[in-house]
C-alpha positions in Angstrom: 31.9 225.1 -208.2 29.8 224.3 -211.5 28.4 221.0 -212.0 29.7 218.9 -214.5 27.2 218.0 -217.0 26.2 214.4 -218.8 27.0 214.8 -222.1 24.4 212.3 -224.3 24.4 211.3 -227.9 20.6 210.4 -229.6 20.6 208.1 -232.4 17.1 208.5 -234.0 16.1 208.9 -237.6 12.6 210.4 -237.0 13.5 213.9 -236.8 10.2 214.9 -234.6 11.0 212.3 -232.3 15.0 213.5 -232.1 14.2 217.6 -231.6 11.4 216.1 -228.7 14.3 213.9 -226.9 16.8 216.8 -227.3 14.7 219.6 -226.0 13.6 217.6 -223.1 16.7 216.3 -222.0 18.6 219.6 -222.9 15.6 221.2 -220.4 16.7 218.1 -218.0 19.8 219.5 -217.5 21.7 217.5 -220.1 24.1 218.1 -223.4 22.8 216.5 -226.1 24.3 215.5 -229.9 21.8 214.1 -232.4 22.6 211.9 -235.2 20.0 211.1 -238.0 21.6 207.8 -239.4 23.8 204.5 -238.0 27.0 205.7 -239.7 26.8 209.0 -237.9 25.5 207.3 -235.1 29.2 205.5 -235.0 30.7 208.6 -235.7 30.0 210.6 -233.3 29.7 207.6 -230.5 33.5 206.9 -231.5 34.2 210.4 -231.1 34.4 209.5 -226.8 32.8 212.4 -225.9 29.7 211.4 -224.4 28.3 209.6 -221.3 25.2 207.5 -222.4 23.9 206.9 -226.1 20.0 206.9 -226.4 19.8 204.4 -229.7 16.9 203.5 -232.0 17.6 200.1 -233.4 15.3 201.0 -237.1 18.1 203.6 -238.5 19.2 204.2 -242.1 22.4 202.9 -243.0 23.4 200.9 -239.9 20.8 200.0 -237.8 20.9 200.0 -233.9 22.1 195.6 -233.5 24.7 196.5 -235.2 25.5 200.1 -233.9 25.0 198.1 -230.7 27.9 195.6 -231.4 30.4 197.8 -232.4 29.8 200.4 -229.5 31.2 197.2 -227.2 34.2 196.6 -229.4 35.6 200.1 -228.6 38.0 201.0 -226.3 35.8 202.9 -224.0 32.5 201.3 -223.3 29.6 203.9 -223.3 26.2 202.5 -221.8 23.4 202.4 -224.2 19.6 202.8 -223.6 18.1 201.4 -226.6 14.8 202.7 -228.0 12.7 200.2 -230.0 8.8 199.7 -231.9 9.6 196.2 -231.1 8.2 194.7 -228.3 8.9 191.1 -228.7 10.7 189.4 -226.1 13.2 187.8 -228.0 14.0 191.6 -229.2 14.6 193.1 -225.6 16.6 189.6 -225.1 18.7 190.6 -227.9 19.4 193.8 -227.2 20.4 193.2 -223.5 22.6 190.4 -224.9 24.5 192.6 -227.4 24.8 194.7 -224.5 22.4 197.5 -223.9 22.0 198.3 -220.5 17.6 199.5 -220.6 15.7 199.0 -223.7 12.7 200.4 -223.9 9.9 200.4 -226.1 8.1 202.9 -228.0 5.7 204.5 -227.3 6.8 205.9 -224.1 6.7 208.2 -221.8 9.5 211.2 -221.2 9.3 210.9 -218.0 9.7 207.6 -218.0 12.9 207.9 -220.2 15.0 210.1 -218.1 14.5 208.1 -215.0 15.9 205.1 -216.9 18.9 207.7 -218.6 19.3 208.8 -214.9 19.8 205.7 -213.1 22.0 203.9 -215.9 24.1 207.0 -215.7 24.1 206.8 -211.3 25.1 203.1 -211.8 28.2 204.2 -214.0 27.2 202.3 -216.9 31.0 202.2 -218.5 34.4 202.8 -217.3 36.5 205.3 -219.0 39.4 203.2 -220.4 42.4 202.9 -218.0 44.9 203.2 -220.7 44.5 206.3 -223.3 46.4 206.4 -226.9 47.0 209.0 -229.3 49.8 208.8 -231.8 52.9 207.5 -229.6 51.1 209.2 -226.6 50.2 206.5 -223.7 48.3 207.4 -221.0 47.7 204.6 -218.2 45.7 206.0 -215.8 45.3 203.3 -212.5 49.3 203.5 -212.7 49.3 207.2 -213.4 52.1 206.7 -215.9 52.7 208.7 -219.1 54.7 207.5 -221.6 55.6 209.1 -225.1 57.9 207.4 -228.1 58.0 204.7 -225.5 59.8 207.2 -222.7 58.5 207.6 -219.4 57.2 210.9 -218.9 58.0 213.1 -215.7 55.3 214.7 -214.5 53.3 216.2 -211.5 49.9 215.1 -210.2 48.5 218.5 -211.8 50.3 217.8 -214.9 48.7 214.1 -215.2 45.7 215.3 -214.3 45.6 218.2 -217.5 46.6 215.3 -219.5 44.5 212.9 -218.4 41.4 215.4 -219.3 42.6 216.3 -222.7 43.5 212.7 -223.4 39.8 211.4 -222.6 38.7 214.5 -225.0 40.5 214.0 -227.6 39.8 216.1 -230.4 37.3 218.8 -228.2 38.9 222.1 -227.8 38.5 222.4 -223.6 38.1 226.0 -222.4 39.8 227.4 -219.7 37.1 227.9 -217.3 36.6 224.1 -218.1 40.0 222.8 -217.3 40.0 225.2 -214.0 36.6 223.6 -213.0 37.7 220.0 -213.8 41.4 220.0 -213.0 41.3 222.6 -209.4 38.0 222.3 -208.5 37.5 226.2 -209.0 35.8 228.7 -210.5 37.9 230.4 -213.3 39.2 233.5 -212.5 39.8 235.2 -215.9 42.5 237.7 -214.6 44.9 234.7 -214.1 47.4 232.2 -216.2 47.3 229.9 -213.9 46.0 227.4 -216.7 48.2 229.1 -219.1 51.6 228.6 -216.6 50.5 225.1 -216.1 49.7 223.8 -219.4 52.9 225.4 -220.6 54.9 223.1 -218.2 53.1 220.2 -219.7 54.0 220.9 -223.2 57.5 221.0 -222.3 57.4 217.4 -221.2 54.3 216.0 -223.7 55.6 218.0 -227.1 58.9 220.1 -226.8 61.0 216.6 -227.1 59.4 215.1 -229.9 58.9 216.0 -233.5 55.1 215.6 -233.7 53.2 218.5 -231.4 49.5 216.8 -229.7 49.0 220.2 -227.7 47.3 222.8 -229.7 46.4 226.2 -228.4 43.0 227.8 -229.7 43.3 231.2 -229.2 41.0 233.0 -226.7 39.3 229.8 -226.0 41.4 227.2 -224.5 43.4 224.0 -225.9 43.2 220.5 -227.6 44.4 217.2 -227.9 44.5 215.8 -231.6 46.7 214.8 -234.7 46.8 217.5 -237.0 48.4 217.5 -240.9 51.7 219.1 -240.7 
């Protein structure tokens, strides 16, 4: 079985200082998205796709306080190690208060870095959110209910599970292989449909019903969750 990797989003404006944390952390066994500015910073951290942000607080645009605050108002709470030139105490009091769970202060050391990004992510930092929406799609996933145009939705345990995983991806077309690895627990055999068969059953119950289809199917690749223009 392939290990499931920590995907991490960098929010630093010095773009020496980004390509360093991205190549080391990418060599550290880690997926890493890099955004230049606050408002892409927000973007992309909205986007639910990633495990731990690593966030300068001096950023064009929107700088890391209030990056910071609005990354707590969301739905799903990522942890945050924040990066800072500031070494005041009243800064680092700030930042934990607004909810930052490290901050540390530049200079500093790689090494030093990805023990900190390491042990916030072994502590769990957030909780994925228990209940998942997209369009009239509910997902509530300590009860294990689905619910769509406020109907209850009939499904397996697999079937929950494939939805659960393209609900908290919203958006990312999810391959195969991954949904195999993530869903069974096995390596992907390409010579089967067995994610095919199964995913088909689901749209039955999630799409066939209603007049808005969620489930699209990228061809050769795998599927994804999202609203899409009709």
């Amino acid at each position: 079985m392939s290990k499931i990797v920590a995907r991490l989003l960098v929010v630093e404006d010095d773009q020496k200082t980004a390509a360093l944390l991205k190549r080391g952390l990418t060599e550290s066994g880690f997926d890493v998205d890099v955004a230049f500015d606050g408002d892409r910073g927000l973007e992309l951290a909205r986007s639910g796709l990633h495990d731990l942000v690593i966030l300068d607080v001096m950023l064009p645009g929107r700088d890391g306080w209030s990056l910071l605050t609005e990354f707590r108002k969301a739905e799903r709470v990522v942890p945050v190690v924040v990066l800072s030139a500031v070494s005041a105490t009243k800064d680092r009091v700030r930042g934990l208060e607004l909810g930052a769970d490290d901050y540390l202060v530049k200079p500093f050391s790689f090494s030093e870095l990805l023990a900190r990004v390491r042990s916030v992510l072994r502590r769990g930092g957030a909780r994925p959110a228990d209940i998942l929406k997209v369009a009239d799609l509910e997902v509530d996933v300590t009860r294990h209910r689905a619910m769509r145009g406020g109907q209850r939705l009939d499904l397996t345990p697999r079937e929950f599970q494939l939805l659960t995983l393209l609900m908290r991806r919203v958006g990312e077309v999810i391959t195969r292989k991954t949904i195999a690895e993530e869903v069974w627990r096995m390596f992907f055999d390409p010579g089967t449909n067995m994610v095919n068969v199964h995913m088909h059953r689901l749209r039955a119950k999630v799409d066939d019903p209603f007049p808005e289809r969620l489930i699209h199917t990228e061809r050769g690749i795998g599927y994804v969750l999202e609203r899409r223009a009709s």
